[in-house]
C-alpha positions as CSV (number, residue, x, y, z in Angstrom):
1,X,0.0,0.0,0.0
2,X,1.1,3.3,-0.6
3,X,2.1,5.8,2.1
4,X,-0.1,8.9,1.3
5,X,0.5,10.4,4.7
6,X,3.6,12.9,3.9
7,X,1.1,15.4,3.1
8,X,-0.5,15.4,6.5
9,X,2.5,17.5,7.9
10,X,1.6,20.3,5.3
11,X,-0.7,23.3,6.7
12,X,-3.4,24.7,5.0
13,X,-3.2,28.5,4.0
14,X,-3.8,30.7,7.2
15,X,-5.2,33.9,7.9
16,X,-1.5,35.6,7.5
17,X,1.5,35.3,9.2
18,X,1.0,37.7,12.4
19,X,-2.5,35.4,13.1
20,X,-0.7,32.5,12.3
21,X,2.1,33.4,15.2
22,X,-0.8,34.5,17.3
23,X,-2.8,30.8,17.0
24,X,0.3,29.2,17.6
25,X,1.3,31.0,21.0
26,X,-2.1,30.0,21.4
27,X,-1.2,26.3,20.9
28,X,1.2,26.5,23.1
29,X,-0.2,28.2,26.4
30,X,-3.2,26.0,26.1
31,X,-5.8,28.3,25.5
32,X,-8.4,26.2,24.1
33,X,-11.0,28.9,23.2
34,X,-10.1,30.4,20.4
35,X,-12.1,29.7,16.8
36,X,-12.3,31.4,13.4
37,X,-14.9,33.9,12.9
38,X,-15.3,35.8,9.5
39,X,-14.1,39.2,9.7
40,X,-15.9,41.9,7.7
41,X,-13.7,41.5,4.4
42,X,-14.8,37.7,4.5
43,X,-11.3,37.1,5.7
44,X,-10.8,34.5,8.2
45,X,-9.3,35.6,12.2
46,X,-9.0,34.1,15.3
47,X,-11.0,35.2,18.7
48,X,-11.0,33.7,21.8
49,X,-14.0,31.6,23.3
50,X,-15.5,31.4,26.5
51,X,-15.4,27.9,26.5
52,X,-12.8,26.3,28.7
53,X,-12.5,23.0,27.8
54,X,-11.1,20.5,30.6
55,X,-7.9,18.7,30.6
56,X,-9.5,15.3,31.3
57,X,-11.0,13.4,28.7
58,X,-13.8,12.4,30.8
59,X,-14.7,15.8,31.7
60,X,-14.2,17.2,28.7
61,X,-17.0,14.9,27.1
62,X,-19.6,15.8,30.1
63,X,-19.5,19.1,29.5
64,X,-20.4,18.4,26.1
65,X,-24.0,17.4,27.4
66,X,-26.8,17.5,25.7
67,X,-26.0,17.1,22.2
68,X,-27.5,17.3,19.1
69,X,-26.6,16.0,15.1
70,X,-27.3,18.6,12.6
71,X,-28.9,15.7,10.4
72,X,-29.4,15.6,6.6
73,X,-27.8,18.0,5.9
74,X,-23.5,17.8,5.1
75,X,-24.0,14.2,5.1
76,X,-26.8,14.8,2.4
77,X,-26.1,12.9,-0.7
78,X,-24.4,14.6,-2.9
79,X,-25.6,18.3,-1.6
80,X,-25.9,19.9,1.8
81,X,-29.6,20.7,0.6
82,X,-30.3,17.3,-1.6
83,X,-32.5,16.0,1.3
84,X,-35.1,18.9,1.5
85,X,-32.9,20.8,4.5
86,X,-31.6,24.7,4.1
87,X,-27.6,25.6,4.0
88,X,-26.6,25.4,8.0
89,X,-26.6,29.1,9.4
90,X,-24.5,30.5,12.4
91,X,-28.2,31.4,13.6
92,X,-29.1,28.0,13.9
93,X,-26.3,27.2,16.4
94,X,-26.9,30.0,18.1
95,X,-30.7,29.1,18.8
96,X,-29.7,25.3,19.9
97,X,-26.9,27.1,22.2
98,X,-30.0,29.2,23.9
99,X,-32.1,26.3,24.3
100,X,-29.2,24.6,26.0
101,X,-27.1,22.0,23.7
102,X,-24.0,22.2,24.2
103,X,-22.4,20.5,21.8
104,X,-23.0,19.6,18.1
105,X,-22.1,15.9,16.0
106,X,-21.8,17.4,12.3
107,X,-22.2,14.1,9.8
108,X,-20.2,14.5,6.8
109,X,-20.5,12.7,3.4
110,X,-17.4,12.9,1.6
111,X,-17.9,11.2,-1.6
112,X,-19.4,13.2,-3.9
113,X,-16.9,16.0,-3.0
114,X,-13.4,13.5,-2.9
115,X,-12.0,12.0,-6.0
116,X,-12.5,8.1,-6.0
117,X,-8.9,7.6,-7.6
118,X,-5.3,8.4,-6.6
119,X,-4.5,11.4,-4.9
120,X,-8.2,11.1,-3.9
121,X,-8.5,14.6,-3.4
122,X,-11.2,16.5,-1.2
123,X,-12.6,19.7,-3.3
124,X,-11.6,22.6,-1.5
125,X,-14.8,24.6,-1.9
126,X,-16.5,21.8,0.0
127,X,-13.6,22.0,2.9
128,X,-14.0,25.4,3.4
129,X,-17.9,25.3,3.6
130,X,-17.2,22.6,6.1
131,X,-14.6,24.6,8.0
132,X,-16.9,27.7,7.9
133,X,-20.1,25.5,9.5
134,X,-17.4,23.9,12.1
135,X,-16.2,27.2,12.7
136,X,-19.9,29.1,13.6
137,X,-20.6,26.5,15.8
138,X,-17.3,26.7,17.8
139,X,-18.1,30.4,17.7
140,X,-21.3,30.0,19.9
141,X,-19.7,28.3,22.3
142,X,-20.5,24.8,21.3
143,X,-18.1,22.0,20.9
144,X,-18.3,20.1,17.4
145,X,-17.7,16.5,16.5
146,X,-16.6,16.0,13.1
147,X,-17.2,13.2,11.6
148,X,-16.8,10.6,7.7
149,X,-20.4,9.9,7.6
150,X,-22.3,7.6,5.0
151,X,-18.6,7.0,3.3
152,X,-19.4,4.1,5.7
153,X,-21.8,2.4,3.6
154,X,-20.9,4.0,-0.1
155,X,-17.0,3.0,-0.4
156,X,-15.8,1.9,2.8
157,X,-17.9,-1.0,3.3
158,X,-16.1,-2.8,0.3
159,X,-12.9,-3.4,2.1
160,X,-13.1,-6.9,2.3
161,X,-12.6,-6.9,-1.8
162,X,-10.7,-3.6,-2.2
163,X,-9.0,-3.3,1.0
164,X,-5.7,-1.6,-0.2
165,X,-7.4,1.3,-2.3
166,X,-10.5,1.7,0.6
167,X,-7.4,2.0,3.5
168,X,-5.7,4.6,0.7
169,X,-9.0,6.2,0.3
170,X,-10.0,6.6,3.8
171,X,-5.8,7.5,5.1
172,X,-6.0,10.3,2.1
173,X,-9.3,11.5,3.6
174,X,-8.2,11.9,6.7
175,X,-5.0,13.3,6.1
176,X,-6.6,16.2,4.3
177,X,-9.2,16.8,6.9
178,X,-6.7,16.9,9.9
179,X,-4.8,19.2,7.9
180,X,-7.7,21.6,7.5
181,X,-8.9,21.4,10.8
182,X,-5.3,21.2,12.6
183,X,-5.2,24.5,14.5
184,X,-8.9,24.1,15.3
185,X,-9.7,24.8,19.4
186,X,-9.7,21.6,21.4
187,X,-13.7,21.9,21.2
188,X,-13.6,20.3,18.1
189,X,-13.4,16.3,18.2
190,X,-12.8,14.3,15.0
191,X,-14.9,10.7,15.0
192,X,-13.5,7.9,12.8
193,X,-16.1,7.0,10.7
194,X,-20.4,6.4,11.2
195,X,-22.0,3.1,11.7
196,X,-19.1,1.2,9.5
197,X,-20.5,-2.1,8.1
198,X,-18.5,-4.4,6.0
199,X,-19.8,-6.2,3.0
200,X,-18.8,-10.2,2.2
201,X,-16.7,-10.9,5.2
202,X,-16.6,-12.7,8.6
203,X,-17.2,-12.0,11.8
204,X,-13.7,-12.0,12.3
205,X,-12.4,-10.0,9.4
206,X,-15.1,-7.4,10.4
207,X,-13.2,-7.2,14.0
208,X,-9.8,-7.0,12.5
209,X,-11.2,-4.1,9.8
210,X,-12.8,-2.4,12.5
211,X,-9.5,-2.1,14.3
212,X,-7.8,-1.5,11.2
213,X,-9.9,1.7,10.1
214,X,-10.1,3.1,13.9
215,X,-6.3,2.7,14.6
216,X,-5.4,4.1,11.2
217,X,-8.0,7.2,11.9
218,X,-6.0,7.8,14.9
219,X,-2.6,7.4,14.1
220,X,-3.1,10.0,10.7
221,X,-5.1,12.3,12.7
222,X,-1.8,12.7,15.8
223,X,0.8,12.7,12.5
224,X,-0.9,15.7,11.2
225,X,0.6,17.5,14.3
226,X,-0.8,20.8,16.1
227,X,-3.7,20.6,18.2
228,X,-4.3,17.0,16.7
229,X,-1.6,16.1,18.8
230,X,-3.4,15.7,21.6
231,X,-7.3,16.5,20.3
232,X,-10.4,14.4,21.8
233,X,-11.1,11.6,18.9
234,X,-13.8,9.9,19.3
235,X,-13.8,6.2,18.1
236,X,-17.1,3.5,17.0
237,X,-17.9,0.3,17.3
238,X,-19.1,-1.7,14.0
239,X,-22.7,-0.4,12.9
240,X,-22.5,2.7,16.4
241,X,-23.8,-0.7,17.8
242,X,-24.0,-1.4,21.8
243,X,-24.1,-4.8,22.0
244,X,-21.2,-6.2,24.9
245,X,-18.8,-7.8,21.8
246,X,-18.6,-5.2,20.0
247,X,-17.7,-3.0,22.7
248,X,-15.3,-4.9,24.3
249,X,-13.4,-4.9,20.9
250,X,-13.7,-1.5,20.8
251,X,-12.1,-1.3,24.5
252,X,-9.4,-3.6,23.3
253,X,-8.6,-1.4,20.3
254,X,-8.5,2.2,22.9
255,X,-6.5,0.3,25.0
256,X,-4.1,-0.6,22.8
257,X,-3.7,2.7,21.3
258,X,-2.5,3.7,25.0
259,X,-4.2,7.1,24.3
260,X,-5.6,9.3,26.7
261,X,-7.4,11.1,24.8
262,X,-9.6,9.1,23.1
263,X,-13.5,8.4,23.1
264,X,-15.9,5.5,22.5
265,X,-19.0,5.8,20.4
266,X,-22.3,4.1,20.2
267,X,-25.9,4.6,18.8
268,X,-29.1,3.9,20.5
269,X,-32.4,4.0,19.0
270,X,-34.4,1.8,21.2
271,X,-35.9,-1.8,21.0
272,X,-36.3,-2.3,17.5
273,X,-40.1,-3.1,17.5
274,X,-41.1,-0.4,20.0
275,X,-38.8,2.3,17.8
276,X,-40.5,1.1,14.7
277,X,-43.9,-0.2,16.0
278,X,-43.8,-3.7,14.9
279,X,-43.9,-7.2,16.6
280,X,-46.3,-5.8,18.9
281,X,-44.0,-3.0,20.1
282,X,-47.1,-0.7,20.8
283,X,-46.0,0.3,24.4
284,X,-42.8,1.0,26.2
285,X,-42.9,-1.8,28.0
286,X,-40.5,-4.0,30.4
287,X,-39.1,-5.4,27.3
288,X,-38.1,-2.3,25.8
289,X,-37.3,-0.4,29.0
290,X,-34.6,-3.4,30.1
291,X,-33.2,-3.1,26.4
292,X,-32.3,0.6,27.3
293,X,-31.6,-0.2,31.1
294,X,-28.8,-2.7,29.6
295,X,-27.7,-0.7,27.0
296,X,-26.6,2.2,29.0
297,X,-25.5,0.1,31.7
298,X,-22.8,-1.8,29.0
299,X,-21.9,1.3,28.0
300,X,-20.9,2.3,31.7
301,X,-19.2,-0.8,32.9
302,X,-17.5,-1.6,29.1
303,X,-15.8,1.9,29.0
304,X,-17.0,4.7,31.7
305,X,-16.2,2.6,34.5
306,X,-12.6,2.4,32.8
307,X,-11.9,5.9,32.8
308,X,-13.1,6.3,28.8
309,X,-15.6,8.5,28.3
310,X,-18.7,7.9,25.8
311,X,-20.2,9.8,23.5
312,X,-23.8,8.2,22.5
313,X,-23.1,9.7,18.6
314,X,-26.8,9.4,17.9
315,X,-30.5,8.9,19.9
316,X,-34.0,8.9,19.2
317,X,-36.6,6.6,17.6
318,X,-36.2,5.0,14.4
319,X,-40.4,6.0,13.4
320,X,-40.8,9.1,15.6
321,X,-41.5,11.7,15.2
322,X,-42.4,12.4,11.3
323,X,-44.6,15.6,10.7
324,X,-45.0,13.6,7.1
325,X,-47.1,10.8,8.6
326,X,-49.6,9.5,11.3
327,X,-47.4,8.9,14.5
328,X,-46.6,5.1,15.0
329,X,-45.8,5.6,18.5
330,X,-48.2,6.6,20.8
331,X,-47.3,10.1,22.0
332,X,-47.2,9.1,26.2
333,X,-45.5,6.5,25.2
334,X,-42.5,8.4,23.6
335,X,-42.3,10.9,25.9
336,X,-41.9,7.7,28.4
337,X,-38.9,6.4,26.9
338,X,-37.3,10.0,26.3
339,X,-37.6,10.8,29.6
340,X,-35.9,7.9,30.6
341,X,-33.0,8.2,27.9
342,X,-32.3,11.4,30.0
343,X,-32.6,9.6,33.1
344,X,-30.0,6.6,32.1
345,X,-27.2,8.8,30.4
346,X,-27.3,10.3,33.8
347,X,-26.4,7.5,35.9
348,X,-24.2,6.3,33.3
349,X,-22.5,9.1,33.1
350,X,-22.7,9.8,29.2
351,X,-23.2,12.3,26.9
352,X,-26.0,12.0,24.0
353,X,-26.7,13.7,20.9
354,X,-30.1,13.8,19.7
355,X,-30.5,12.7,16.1
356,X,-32.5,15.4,14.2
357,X,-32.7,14.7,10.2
358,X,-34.7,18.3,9.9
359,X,-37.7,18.2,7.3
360,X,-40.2,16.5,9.5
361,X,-38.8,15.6,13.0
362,X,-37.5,17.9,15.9
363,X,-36.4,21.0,15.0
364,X,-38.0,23.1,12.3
365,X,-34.3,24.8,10.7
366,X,-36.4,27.7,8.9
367,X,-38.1,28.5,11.9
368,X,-35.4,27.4,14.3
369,X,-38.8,26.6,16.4
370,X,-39.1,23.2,17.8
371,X,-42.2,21.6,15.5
372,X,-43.8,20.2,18.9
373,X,-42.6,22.1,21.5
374,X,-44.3,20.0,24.6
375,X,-41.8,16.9,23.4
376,X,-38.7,18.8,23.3
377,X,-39.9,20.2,26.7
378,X,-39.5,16.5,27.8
379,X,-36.5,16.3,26.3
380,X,-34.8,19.2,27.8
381,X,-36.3,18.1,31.3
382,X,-34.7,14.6,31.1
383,X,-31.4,16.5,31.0
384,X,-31.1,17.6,34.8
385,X,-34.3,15.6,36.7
386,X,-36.8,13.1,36.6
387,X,-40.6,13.2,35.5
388,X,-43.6,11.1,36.9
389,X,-45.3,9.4,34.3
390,X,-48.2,6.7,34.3
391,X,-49.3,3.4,32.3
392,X,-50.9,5.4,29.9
393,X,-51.7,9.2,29.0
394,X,-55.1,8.1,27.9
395,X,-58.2,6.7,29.5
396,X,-61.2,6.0,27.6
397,X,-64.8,6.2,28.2
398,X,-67.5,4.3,25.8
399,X,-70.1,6.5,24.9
400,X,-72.8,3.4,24.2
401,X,-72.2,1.7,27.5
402,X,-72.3,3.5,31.2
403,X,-69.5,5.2,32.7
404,X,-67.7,3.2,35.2
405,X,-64.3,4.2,37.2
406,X,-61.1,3.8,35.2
407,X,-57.4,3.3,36.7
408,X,-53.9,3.8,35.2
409,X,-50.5,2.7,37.0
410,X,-48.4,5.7,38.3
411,X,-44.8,5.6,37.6
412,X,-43.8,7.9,39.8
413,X,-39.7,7.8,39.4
414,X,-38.4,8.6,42.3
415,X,-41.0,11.7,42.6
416,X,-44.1,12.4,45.1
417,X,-47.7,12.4,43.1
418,X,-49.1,15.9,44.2
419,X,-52.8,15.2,42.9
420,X,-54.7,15.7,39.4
421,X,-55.7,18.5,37.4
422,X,-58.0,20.0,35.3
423,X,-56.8,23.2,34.0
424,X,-56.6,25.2,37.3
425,X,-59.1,23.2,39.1
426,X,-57.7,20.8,41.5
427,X,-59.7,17.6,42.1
428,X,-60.9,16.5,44.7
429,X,-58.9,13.2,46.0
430,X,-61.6,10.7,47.4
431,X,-64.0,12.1,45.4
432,X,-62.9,12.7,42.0
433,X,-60.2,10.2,42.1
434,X,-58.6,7.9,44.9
435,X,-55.1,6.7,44.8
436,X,-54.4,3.1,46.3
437,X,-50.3,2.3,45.8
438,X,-49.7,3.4,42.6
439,X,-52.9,2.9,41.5
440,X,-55.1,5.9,40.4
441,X,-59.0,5.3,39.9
442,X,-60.8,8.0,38.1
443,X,-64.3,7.8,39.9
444,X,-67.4,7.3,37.2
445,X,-69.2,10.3,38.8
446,X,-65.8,12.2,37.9
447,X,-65.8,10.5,34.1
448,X,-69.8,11.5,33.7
449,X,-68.8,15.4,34.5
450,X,-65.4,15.6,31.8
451,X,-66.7,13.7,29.0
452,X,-69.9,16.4,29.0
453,X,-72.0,15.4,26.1
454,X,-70.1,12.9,25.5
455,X,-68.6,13.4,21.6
456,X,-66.3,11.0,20.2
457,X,-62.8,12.0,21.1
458,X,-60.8,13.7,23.9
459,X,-63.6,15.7,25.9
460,X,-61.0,16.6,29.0
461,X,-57.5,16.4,29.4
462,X,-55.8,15.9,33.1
463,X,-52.5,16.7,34.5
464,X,-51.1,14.2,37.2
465,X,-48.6,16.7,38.7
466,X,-45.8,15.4,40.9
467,X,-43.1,16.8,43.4
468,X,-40.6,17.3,40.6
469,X,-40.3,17.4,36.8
470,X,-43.4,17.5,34.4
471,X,-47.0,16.8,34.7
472,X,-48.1,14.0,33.0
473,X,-51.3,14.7,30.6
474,X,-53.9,12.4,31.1
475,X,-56.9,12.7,27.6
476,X,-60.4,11.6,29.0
477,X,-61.5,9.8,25.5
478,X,-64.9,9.3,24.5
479,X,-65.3,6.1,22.3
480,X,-66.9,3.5,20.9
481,X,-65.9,0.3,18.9
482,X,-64.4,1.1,15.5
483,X,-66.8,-0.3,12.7
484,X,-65.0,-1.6,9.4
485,X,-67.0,-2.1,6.0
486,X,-66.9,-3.8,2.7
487,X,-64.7,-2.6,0.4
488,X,-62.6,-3.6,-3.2
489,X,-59.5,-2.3,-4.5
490,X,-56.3,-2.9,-6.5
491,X,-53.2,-4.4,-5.7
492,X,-51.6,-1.0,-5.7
493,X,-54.4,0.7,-4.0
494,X,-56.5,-0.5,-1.3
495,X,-58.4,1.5,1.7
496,X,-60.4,0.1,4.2
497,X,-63.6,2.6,5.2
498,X,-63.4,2.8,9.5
499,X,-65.5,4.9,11.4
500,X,-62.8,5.9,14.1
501,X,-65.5,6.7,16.7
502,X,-63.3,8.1,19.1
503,X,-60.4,5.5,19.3
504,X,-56.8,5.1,18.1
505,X,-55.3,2.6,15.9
506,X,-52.5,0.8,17.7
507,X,-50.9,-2.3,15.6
508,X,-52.5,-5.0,13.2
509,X,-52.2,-8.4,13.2
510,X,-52.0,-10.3,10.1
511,X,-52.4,-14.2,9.5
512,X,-53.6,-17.1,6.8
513,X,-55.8,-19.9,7.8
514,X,-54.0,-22.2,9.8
515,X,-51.7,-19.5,11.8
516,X,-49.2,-18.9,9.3
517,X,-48.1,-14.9,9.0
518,X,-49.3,-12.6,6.3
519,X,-47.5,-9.3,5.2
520,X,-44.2,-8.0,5.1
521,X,-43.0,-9.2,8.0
522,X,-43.1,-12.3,7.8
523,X,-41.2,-13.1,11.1
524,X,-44.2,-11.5,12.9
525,X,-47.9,-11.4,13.0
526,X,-48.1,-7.7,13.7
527,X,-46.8,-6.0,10.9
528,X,-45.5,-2.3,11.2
529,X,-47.2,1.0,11.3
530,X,-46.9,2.9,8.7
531,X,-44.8,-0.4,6.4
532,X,-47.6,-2.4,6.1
533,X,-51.0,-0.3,7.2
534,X,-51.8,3.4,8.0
535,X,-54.7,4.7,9.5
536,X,-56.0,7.9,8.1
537,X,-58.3,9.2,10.5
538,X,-58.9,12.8,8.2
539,X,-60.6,10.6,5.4
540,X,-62.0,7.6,7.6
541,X,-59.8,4.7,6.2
542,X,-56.9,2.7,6.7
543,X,-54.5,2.1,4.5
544,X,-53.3,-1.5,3.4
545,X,-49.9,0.0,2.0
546,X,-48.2,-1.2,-1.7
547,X,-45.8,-3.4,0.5
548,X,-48.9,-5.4,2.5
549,X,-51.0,-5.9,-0.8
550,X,-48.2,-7.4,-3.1
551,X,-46.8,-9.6,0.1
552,X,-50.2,-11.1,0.2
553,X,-50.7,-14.4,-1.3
554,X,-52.6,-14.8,-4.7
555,X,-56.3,-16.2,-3.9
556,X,-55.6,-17.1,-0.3
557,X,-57.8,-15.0,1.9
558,X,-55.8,-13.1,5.0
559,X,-57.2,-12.3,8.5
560,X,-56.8,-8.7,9.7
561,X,-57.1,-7.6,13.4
562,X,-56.9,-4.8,13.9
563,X,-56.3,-3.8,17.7
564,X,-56.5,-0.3,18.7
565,X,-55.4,2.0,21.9
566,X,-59.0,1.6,23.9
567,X,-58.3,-2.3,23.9
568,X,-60.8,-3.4,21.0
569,X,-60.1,-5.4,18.7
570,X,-61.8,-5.7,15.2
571,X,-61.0,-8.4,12.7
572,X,-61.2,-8.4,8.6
573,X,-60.8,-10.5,6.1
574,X,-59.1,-9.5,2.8
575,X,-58.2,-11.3,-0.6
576,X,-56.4,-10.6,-3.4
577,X,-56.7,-12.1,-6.9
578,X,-54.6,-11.0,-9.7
579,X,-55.3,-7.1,-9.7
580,X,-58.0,-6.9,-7.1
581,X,-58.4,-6.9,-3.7
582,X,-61.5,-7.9,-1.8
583,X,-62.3,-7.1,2.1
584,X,-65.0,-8.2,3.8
585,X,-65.7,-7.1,7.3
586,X,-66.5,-9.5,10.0
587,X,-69.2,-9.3,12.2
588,X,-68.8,-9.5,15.9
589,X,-70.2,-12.9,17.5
C-alpha cells in the first residue's frame, strides 16, 4: 500500500502570518478557546472563546451534554440541501446554544466531493464550507464532532474486496481533513467514521477491519501534528452498535492505542419493535425499558467505569417523530422512553446527541422553532431531573355503554404524586379520584362530568402533577368500537372505510388460515405502522400500503385484526386475486 500520509505534515493556507504566530502562542499556552470567525472583508481571524474545555478526557466529554446532530444536511447525498434541509446558518447554532445544547455531532459525506482515484483529493470549496459550519458553531460556544459519515456504507464498506485502495482512500481523507482542521480549538473532536458495516466478510475480518480503520483514523489524525496532537477523537464500534462484543473490541482497540485522549462511540435508538412499531412494540414496556436499562449500563461498565468516556453519537426513535405521517408511536408512550434516555445517560454518566434529520422531525431549521414544542420540553427536562409518568396518558370512556371508574399505574420515578388536574381546578382526591399504591381510579361520577355530552374524542385532558419534573397529561377519551366495512381495490391501492368513533389505531395483526403470518414481515404477525397499514383518521380509512397488498398471497384470503389503543379489537378478512383486492368485514359474535 502506498504511504499517502507525507502530506499530513503540510498546513493549509492561514489567515496571515502575524494570526498565524498568534494561534500558535495560542497552541502553546493551552488556551483552548479560540475559533475562526469571519471578519468583515470575508477574511478569516481568530477570537477567543469562553469555552474552557477541561484537561481530562472524561470531563471534557460531560461538559459536552446535551448534544445534538445537525442531520441531513452535510452528510446529504451529494448536496448539503439534496434532502429537502436549508444551507446550516450561524443562527441555527446559536438558537440550539439558547435552548441549551452544548455540543454539536456534524455528519459529513465525503464522496461526492473527494475523488475516487489516486491522490483522492477532497474539493476545496467543500472543505471550506465545512470549515466555515465547524467554525460558527465553535463560535457559539459549542463543541463540534466532526465526523466521515455515510462513506461508511458508499466505499468503505467494500474493504473486504478492495482493502488496499479503501485503506488509501480513507488515510487520504483523513490526512486532508486533519490538515484543515489542525489548528482548530480543542472543542472540536474528530470521530472515525459512522456506523461502518463491512460487506462479504466474517465475523472476524469485520473485528480485524474495525480495528484497522479506527487505529489508522487515529494514528493520521496525531501525524498531522498541532492541536491533533493531543485533540479528543472519538472512536465507533461496528454499525455505532451497543451490543457487549462489540464494545469490548472497541475497548481492546483504545486500550491498545494507549491514548488518553480518546472516546468511545455508540448509537441507541431503542428496542427495534417499539422504535418502529412492529412485533407488537405498541408500548414501552418492560421489554423495551430493560433493552435501554442494559444498554446504557454496558456502556458504563464496558468503558466509563474504565476511565473512557462515551459519546452516545446518535439517539431517538427510528419511526418518531415524522410531521410527514400518522405517529406510529403513541405520543405518552414516547415521551416515556425520552424521559428515561435522560434519566440513564445520567447514571451512566454519558453524553447523547439527539439525532434530528430536519424536514419532518425535531427542529423546524427555517423556523429554528421546535415543531412540537411539549416533546422537546420532555426532552430538555430529562437533562437535569426526573418526571412522573403513568401506564398510559389516555383513559377511555365508551359512549354506548355506562361510565364506570377507570385506573392507570403511576410511575412515579423517584418523585411524590401531588394530585390531578383540570386546567386550574384541582380535584378533589376521594372524590374525584382515589389513589391506592400506585394505582389511580378516576371515579365514574368524575368521568360523567369531563366527558360532557359525551362526543367522540378527547372531551377533557388531566395533568397528574408530581413533586418534581413534568405533569403527566392524562386525555379523558370518549369512544366507541371502530366499525370496518366492505370494500374492493387494487393491488396498488386499497383502503379500508373505519368509522374511528373516538379511538386510536394501535398495531394489526395479520395471519392465513392455519396460523401462518401474512404481510411484510413475515417473522411476525403484527406488521408495522406505517410499512404495512396506516390509519387515516382525516378521510375515515386505513391504509393497506403497496408493501402489504403485493406480500399477500394470490387467492388465499388473510385475517386482519386490527387492535386499537382503547383495547378493542376488530377483525377483517381480505383477498387478493390478480389485480384486485376484496375485504369483507367481519361481524362480531
Amino acid at each position: 500500500m502506498k504511504d499517502i500520509r507525507s502530506s499530513s505534515h503540510h498546513r493549509s493556507r492561514g489567515p496571515g502570518r502575524l494570526a498565524g504566530l498568534l494561534m500558535a502562542l495560542l497552541v502553546v499556552l493551552g488556551l483552548s478557546g479560540s475559533t475562526a470567525l469571519a471578519a468583515p472583508g470575508g477574511t478569516a481571524q481568530q477570537t477567543r472563546s469562553a469555552v474552557r474545555v477541561p484537561a481530562r478526557a472524561m470531563d471534557a466529554v460531560a461538559a459536552m451534554q446535551p448534544s445534538w446532530n445537525l442531520g441531513n444536511t452535510l452528510d446529504a447525498i451529494p448536496d448539503e440541501t439534496s434532502w429537502g434541509n436549508p444551507k446550516a446558518t450561524r443562527g441555527l447554532f446559536e438558537a440550539l446554544r439558547a435552548q441549551g445544547f452544548r455540543s454539536v455531532r456534524i455528519p459529513v459525506t465525503w464522496s461526492a466531493h473527494q475523488s475516487a482515484t489516486v491522490p483522492y483529493t477532497v474539493d476545496a470549496a467543500y472543505l471550506k464550507r465545512v470549515k466555515e459550519v465547524v467554525d460558527w458553531a465553535q463560535a457559539e460556544k459549542l463543541y463540534v464532532v466532526l465526523n466521515v459519515h455515510h462513506d461508511s456504507w458508499q466505499w468503505i464498506s467494500k474493504i473486504s474486496t478492495d482493502h488496499d485502495k479503501v485503506i488509501a482512500r480513507y488515510n487520504a481523507l483523513w490526512t486532508q481533513i486533519s490538515a484543515t482542521f489542525r489548528d482548530e480549538p480543542r472543542t472540536l473532536l474528530l470521530e472515525s467514521v459512522n456506523e461502518p458495516s463491512f460487506d462479504n466478510a466474517t465475523a472476524a475480518q469485520k473485528t480485524v477491519f474495525m480495528n484497522e480503520l479506527n487505529t489508522s483514523f487515529q494514528k493520521t489524525v496525531r501525524a498531522s501534528g498541532g492541536a491533533n496532537k493531543s485533540r479528543l477523537l472519538v472512536l465507533t464500534t461496528q454499525g455505532g452498535t451497543p451490543s457487549q462484543d462489540l464494545m469490548d473490541d472497541l475497548y481492546t482497540t483504545i486500550r491498545g492505542l494507549r491514548d488518553s485522549n480518546l472516546v468511545a462511540t455508540v448509537h441507541y435508538y431503542g428496542w427495534y419493535p417499539f422504535s418502529v412499531n412492529v412485533a407488537g412494540g405498541t408500548r414501552y414496556d418492560d421489554t423495551a425499558r430493560n433493552d435501554l436499562t442494559d444498554a446504557f449500563a454496558r456502556m458504563h461498565n464496558t468503558f466509563v467505569a474504565r476511565g473512557i468516556p462515551v459519546y452516545v453519537g446518535e439517539y431517538g426513535l427510528l419511526g418518531y417523530p415524522d410531521a410527514n405521517h400518522p405517529s406510529r408511536i403513541e405520543r405518552g408512550e414516547a415521551l416515556k422512553y425520552y424521559e428515561n434516555i435522560g434519566h440513564a445517560a445520567r447514571v451512566a454518566g454519558v453524553t447523547t446527541a439527539l439525532w434530528d434529520p430536519g424536514t419532518y422531525a425535531y427542529l423546524n431549521r427555517e423556523t429554528l422553532k421546535w415543531r412540537d414544542p411539549a416533546l422537546f420540553a420532555w426532552i430538555r427536562s430529562s437533562w437535569t431531573t426526573r418526571s412522573g409518568t403513568a401506564s398510559f396518558d389516555k383513559v377511555f370512556v365508551t359512549k354506548s355503554s355506562p361510565i364506570t371508574a377507570q385506573s392507570l399505574t403511576l410511575n412515579r420515578n423517584g418523585t411524590e404524586f401531588r394530585g390531578l388536574w383540570h386546567g386550574d381546578t384541582k380535584l378533589a382526591e376521594g372524590r374525584d379520584y382515589t389513589v391506592f399504591g400506585d394505582r389511580l381510579t378516576l371515579t365514574a361520577p368524575a368521568l360523567t362530568r369531563l366527558t360532557g355530552d359525551g362526543r367522540y374524542g378527547v372531551n377533557a385532558t388531566l395533568q397528574a402533577r408530581f413533586s418534581k419534573g413534568l405533569p403527566w397529561q392524562i386525555d379523558v377519551v370518549t369512544y366507541d368500537t371502530p366499525v370496518l366495512s366492505n370494500a374492493t381495490g387494487t393491488a396498488e391501492k386499497f383502503t379500508i372505510p373505519t368509522k374511528y368513533q373516538g379511538d386510536l389505531l394501535a398495531t394489526m395483526e395479520a395471519t392465513y388460515a392455519g396460523g401462518t403470518n401474512a404481510g411484510p414481515a413475515g417473522w411476525t404477525p403484527y406488521q408495522e405502522f406505517n410499512g404495512a397499514f396506516s390509519p387515516d383518521y382525516a378521510n375515515g380509512t386505513i391504509i393497506l400500503t403497496t408493501d402489504m397488498l403485493k406480500s399477500l398471497r394470490d387467492g388465499e384470503q388473510a385475517t386482519l385484526t386490527f387492535h386499537f389503543h382503547s383495547g378493542a379489537k376488530v377483525k377483517y378478512k381480505v383477498t387478493k386475486s390478480g389485480d384486485s383486492v376484496t375485504g369483507t368485514s367481519v361481524k362480531e359474535s
